[in-house]
N, CA, C and O atoms as a GROMACS GRO file, in nm:
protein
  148
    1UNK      N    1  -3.358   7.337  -7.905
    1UNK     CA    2  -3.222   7.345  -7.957
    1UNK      C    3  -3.189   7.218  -8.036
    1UNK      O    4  -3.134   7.233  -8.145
    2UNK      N    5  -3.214   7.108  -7.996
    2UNK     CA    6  -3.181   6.950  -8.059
    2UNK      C    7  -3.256   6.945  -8.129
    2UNK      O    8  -3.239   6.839  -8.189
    3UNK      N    9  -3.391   7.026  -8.192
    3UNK     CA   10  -3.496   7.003  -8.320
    3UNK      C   11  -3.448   7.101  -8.391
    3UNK      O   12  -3.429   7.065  -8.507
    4UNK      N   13  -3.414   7.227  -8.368
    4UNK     CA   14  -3.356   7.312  -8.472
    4UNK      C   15  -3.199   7.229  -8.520
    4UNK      O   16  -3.176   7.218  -8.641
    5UNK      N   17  -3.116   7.184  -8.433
    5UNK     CA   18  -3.011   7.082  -8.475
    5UNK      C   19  -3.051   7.025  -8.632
    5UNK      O   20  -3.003   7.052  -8.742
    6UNK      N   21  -3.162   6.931  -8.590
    6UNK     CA   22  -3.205   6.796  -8.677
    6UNK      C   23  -3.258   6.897  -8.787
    6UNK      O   24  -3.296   6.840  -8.889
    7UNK      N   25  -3.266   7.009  -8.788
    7UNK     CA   26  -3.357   7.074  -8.887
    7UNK      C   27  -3.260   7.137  -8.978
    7UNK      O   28  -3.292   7.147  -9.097
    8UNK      N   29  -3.165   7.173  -8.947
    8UNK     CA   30  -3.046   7.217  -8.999
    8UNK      C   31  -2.973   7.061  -9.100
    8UNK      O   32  -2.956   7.046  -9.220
    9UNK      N   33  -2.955   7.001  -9.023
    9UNK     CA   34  -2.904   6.845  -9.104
    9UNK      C   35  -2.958   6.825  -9.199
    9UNK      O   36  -2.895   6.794  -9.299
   10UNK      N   37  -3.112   6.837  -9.200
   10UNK     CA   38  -3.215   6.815  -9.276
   10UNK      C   39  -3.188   6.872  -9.439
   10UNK      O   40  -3.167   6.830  -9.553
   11UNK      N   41  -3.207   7.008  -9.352
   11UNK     CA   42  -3.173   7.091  -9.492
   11UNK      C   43  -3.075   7.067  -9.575
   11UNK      O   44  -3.093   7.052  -9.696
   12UNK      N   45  -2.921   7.060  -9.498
   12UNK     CA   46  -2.784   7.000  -9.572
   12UNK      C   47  -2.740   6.923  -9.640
   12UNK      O   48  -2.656   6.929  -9.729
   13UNK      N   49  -2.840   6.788  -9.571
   13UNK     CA   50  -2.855   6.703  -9.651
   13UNK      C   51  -2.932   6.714  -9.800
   13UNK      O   52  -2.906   6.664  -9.909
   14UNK      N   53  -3.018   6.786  -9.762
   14UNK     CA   54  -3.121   6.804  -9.897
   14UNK      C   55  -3.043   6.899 -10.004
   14UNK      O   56  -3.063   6.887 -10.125
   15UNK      N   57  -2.948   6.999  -9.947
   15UNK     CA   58  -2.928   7.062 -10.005
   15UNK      C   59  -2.777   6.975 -10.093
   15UNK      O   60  -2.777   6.983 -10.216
   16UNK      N   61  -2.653   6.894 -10.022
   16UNK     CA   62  -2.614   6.782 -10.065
   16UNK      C   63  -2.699   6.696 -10.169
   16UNK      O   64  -2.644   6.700 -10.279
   17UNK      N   65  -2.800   6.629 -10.169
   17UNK     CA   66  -2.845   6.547 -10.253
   17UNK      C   67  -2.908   6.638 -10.378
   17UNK      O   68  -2.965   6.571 -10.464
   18UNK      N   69  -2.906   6.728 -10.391
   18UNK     CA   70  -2.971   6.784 -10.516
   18UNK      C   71  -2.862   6.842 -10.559
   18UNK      O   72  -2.845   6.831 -10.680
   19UNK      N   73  -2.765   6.913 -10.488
   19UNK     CA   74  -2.628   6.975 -10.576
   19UNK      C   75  -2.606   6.854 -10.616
   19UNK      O   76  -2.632   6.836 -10.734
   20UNK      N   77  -2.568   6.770 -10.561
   20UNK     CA   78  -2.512   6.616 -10.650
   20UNK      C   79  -2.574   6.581 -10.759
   20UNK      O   80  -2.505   6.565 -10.860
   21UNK      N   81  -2.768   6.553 -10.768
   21UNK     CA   82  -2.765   6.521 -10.872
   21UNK      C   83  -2.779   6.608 -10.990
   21UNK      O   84  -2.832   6.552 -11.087
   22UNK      N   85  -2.742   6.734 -11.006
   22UNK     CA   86  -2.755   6.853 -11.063
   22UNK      C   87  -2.589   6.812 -11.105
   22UNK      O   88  -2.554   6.810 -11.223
   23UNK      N   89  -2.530   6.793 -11.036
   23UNK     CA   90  -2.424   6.801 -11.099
   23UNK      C   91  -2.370   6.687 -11.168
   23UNK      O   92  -2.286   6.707 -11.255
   24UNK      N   93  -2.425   6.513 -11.130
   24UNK     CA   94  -2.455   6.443 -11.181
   24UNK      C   95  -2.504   6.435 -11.358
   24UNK      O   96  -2.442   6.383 -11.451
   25UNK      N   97  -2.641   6.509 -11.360
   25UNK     CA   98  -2.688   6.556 -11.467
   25UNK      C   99  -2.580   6.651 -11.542
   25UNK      O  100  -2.577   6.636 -11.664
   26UNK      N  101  -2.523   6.711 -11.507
   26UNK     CA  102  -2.446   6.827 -11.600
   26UNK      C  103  -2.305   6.718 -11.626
   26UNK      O  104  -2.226   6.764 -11.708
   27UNK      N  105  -2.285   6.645 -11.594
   27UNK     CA  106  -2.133   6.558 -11.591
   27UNK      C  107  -2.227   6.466 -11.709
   27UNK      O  108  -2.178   6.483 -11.820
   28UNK      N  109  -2.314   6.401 -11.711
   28UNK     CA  110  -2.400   6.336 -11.804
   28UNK      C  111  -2.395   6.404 -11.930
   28UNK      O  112  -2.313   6.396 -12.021
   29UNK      N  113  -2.505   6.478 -11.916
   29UNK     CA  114  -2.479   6.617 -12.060
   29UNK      C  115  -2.349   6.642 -12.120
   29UNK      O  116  -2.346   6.669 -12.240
   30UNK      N  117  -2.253   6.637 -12.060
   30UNK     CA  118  -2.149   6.696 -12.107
   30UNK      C  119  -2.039   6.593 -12.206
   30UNK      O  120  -1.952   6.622 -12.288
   31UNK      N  121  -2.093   6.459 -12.154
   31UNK     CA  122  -2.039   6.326 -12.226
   31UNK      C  123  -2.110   6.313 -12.326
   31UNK      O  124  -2.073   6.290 -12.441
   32UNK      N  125  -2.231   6.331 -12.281
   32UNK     CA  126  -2.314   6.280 -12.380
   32UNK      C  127  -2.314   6.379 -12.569
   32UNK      O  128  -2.356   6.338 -12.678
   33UNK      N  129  -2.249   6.512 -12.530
   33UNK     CA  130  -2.226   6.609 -12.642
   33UNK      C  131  -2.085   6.539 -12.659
   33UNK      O  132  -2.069   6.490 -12.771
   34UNK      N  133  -1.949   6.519 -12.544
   34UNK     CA  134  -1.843   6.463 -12.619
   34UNK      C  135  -1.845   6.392 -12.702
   34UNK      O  136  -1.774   6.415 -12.800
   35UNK      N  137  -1.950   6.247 -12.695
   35UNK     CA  138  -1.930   6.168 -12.712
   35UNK      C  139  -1.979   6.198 -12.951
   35UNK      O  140  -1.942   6.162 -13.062
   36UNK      N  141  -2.092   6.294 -12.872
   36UNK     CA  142  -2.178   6.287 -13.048
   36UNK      C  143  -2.089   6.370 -13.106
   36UNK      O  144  -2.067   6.365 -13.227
   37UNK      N  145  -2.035   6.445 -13.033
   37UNK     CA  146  -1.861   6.566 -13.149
   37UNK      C  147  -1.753   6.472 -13.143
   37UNK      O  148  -1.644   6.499 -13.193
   0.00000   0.00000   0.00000
C-alpha cells in the first residue's frame, strides 16, 4: 500500500513537471511570435 502510495506521487509529479515545461515552451513561442509581429 505505501509503494503503490510513492508510485502514484511519482507519476504526479512527472506528470506536473512536463505539463509545466510544455507549457513553459508554449508561453515562450508565443512571445517570441509577439515580439517578431
Amino acid at each position: 500500500m505505501i509503494i503503490k502510495s510513492f508510485v502514484v506521487i511519482d507519476f504526479s509529479e512527472l506528470f506536473a513537471t512536463i505539463y509545466l515545461s510544455n507549457l513553459l515552451t508554449d508561453v515562450t513561442s508565443y512571445i517570441n511570435h509577439s515580439a517578431i509581429a
